[in-house]
N, C-alpha and C positions, 0 to 999 in steps of 0.2 A: 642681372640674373633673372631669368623667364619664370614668372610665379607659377605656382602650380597652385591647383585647387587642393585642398586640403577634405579630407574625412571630415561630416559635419558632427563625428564624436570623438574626433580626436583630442579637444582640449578638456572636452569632460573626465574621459576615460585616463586622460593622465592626472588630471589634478584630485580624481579620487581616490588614488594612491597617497596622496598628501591633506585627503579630509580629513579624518579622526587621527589625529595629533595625540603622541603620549600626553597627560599631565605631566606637569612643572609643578612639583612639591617640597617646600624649603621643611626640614626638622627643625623643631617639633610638630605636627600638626594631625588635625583628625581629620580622617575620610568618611562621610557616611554613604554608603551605596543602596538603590533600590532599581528593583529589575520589576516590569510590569505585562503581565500577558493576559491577554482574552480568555476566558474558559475553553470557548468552544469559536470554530472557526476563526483562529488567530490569522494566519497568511491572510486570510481573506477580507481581513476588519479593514472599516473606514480609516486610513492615517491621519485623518486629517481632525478626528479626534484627539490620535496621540497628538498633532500638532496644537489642537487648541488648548489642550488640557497643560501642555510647555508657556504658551504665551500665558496664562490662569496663572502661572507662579512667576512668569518674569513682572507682569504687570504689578505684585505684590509688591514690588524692588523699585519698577521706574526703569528696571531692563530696557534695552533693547530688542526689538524681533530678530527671529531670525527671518531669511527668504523663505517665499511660498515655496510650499512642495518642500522644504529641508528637509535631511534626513537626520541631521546632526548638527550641535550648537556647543557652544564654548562662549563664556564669559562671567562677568561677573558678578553676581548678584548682592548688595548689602556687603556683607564681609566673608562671601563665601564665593567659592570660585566653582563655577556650575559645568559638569559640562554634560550632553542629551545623545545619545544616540538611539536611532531609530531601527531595530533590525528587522529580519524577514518573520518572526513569531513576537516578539515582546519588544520594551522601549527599557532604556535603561537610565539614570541618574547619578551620576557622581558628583558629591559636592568635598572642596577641601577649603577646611578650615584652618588659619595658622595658629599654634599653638597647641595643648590639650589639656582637658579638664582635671582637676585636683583627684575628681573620679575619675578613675580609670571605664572606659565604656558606659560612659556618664549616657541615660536615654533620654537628659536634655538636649544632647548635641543634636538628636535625628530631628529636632524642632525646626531646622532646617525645611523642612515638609509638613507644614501646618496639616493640623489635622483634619480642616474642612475642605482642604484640597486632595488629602488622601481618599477621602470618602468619595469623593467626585470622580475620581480616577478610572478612566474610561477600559481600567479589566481590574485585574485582583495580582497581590503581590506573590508574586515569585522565590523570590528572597528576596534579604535586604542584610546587609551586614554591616559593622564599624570596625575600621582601621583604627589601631591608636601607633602613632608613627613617635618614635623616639629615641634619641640620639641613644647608643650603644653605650653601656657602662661594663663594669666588669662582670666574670661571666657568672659570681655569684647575686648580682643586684637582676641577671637576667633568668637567671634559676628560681629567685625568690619572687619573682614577678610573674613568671612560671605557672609556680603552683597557686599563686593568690586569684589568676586570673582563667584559668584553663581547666577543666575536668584531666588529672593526670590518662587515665587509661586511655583515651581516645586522643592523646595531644600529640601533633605533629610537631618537628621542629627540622630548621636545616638552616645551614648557613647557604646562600645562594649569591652568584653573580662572582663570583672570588672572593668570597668571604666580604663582599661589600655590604652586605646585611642578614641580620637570621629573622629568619620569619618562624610566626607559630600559627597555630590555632587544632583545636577540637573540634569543630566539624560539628558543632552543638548551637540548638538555635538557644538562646539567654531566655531570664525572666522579659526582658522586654520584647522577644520574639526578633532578635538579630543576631546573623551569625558573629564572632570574634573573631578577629584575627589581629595579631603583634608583629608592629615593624621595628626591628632596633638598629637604628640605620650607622655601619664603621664610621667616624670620623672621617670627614676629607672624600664622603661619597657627593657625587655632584647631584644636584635638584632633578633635573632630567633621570637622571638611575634612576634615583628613586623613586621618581616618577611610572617609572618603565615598570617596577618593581609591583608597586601599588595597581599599577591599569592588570599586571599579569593574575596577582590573587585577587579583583575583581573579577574576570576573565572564568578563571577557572570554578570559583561560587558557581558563577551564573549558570556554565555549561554544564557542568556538576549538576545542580538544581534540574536545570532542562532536559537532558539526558534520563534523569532519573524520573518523568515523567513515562518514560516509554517502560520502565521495571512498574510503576504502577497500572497502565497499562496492560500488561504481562499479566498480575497477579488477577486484573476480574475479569479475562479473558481465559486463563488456565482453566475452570469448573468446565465452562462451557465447548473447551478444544477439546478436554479427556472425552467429554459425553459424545461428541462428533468422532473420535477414534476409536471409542467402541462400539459404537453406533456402526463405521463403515468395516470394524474387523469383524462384528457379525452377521452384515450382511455380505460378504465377502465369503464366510462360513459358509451363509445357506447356501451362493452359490456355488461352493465347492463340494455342497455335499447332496446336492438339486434337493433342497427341501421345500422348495417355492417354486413358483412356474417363474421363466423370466419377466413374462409382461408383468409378476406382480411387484416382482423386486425394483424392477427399473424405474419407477415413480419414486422411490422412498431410497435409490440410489442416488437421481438428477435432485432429489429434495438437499441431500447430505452434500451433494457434490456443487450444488448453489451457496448453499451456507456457508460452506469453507471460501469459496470465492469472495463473497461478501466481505467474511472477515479478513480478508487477506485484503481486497480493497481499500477498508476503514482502516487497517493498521500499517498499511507501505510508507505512508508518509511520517508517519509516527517513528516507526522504527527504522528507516533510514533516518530521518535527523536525528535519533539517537548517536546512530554510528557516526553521526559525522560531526557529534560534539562530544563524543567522547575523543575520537580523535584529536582535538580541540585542548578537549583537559591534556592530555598524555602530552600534547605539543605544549602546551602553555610550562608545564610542571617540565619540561626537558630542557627551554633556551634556561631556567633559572639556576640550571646547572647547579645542581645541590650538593653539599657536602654534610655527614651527619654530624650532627654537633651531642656530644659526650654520650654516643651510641643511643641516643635516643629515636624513635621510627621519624624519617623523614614523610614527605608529604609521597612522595612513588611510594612508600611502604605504605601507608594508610591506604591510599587508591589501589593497590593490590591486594588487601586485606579485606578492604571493606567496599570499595566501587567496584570493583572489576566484575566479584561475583553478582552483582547486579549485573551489570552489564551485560555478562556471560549469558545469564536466564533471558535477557531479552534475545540475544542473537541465536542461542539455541529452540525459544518461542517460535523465531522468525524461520528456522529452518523447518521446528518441525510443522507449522503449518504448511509450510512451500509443500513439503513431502507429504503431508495428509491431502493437501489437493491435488495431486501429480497422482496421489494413490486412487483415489474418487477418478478423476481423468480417465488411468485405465481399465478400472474396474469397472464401469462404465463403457469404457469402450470393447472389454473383453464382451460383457452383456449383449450390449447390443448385436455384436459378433454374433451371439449364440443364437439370439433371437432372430437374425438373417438367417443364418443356416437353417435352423428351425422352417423359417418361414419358407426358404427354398426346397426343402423336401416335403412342405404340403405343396408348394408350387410345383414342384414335379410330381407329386400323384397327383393335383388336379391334373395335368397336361395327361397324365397316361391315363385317366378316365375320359375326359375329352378323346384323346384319340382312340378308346373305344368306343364310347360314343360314335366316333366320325366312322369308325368301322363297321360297325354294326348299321348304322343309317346307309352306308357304303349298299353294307348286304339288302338291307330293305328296299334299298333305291335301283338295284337290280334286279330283286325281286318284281315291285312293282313297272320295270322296263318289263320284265316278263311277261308280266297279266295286261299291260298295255299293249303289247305288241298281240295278245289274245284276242282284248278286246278289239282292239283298230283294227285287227284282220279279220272279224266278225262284219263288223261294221260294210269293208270293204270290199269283203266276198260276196254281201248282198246287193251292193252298190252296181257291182261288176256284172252277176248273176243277173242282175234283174236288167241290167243294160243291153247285155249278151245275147239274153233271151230272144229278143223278137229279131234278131238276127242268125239266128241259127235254124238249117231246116230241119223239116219235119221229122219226125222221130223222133227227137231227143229232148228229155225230159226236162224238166229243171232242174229237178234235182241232181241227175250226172251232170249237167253242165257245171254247177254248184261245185260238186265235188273234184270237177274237172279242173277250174280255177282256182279252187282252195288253197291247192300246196302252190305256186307260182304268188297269191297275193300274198300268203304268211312271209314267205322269202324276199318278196320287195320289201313290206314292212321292216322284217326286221333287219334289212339293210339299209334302210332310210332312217330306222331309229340310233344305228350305231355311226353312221357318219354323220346327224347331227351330234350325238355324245361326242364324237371325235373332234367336231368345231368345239365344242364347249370346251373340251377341255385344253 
């Protein structure tokens, strides 16, 4: 068979379909999770921070590295099973533990993540949550577990995957600053499910959390978009009702109509990865295919309740700025409009004073043909006269001669003034 060359990204691009691996998690065991972001300019931060800051805790163990440049790692640390992912804004942590604590969401388990390596952590935490994973008892041992462990009014619950497990949680960060969440895994569910199960309500915390970056976002941008809305509906007044000259509006319109630009710049990125981790949650919460377990709100009730309207203020933020700068845009450009036209009917009265002008100089410039053809036929008649003279006989005066040449030299004059004008023009 004739080899062909191959795409020099072809075996990348397929085997990163097969990088981040569900977790394999046997019941009973704890999850601790921690998601980690920059403040400010995340996409753009050194990764290779996030990467030193991964080798900083495997070296704690005796780990292995992962490869230069990783995005993502799996293995196993001491008696926990670590696994890293590196995403486009934050870096995320999952460690499973087998087994779980006498406490239930015990905040020794997150020791996990010493805490002079949390400090060193090259952004600030995001979230962080504990799983406590446990085999399914009856539905009153997971009732009474329930209420011991969960804020009732905020508590979600659903049986998920064909009743292969109910998941819970309140959506509340604890006294130790992590969110909860309860896995109580059917009998006869295999390690991978529940694997699947655990990576999904990681998943959704995280985008959940990130998402909700852009509703904060929202709220210290709101003060200053109402002030630029009224700001351009009354300058949009005056000019509707000419209570300002254009020229003076239009500086303190391009001021209004910069600003909104601006922020629409600073926040595109923001509020698009909003939308496209909320999408994220919505997808996460749909493969787990919920059923409600004893009419209590599942987790799509809770995100309808209580995310979505977040959500919501952010997408109607993002529209009504689109539309406060589209409004700046036109009003702006109706301005300007007015201010051409303006300007073209002082350009047309200057032109129609220039062309009096030119008319007027017209008349004076024939005028003074006039008095030139007076003067040069003065000139010309003594020129003549006095030439004439001594040729002419006796008798005749000078003065009739003079007078005799006069009308014949005015007449060539001013036939030689008007077929020059006639080359000129």
């Amino acid at each position: 068979m004739t080899p062909i060359d191959d795409h020099p990204l072809r075996y990348a691009l397929a085997n990163e379909l097969h990088a981040r691996p569900f977790p394999v998690a046997a019941t009973p065991c704890t999850v601790v999770f921690l998601a980690i972001k920059k403040p400010d300019a995340a996409v753009a931060r050194d990764r290779n921070e996030d990467l030193a800051h991964l080798i900083n805790l495997l070296d704690r163990h005796g780990a292995q590295h992962p490869q230069p440049e990783a995005t993502h790692y799996a293995g196993q640390i001491g008696r926990h099973w670590l696994k890293w992912e590196q995403h486009t804004e934050f870096v995320t942590y999952t460690a499973i533990t087998q087994n779980v604590s006498d406490r239930p969401f015990n905040p020794a388990d997150f020791e996990v993540f010493p805490p002079d390596w949390l400090m060193a952590s090259p952004g600030q935490r995001v979230t962080s949550a504990m799983l406590r994973v446990v085999e399914r008892q009856e539905d009153d041992a997971v009732r009474s577990a329930l209420a011991n462990w969960f804020e009732p009014e905020s508590l979600a619950v659903a049986r998920v995957l064909d009743d292969a497990a109910i998941c819970a949680s309140d959506f509340r960060i604890d006294p130790a600053g992590h969110m909860r969440f309860a896995l109580f895994v059917t009998k006869g569910t295999g390690r991978r499910r529940t694997g699947r199960i655990i990576q999904r309500l990681c998943e959704i915390e995280t985008y959940k959390a990130m998402s909700m970056l852009g509703f904060a976002r929202v709220k210290q941008l709101t003060p200053r978009i109402g002030e630029l809305d009224g700001r351009l509906t009354e300058l949009m007044g005056q000019m509707t009702d000419n209570a300002a000259h254009p020229d003076e509006l239009l500086p303190d319109l391009l001021s209004t109509s910069t600003e909104l630009e601006t922020l629409s710049a600073r926040c595109s990125f923001r509020f698009a990865a909003t939308g496209a981790y909320e999408a994220i949650v919505n997808q996460r919460i749909e493969v787990l295919r919920e059923e409600r377990f004893e009419s209590r709100q599942s987790f799509a009730d809770f995100m309808m309740r209580r995310y979505d309207p977040a959500i919501r203020t952010v997408k109607s933020t993002e529209r009504r700025l689109r539309a406060l700068s589209d409004r700046a845009i036109r009003a702006g450009e109706l301005l300007r409009t007015r201010v051409d036209v303006e300007r073209s009917a002082q350009n047309q009265a200057l032109l129609e004073s220039m062309d009096q002008r030119a008319q007027i100089a017209l008349r004076l410039q024939h005028t003074v043909e006039g008095l030139s053809v007076v003067a040069i036929s003065f000139y010309a008649v003594t020129l003549v006269s006095d030439f004439l003279y001594p040729l002419t006989e006796d008798g005749i005066s000078q003065g009739r001669l003079t007078s005799v040449v006069t009308i014949p030299v005015i007449v060539c004059v001013w036939v030689a003034i008007r077929q020059i004008r006639k080359r000129l023009q």
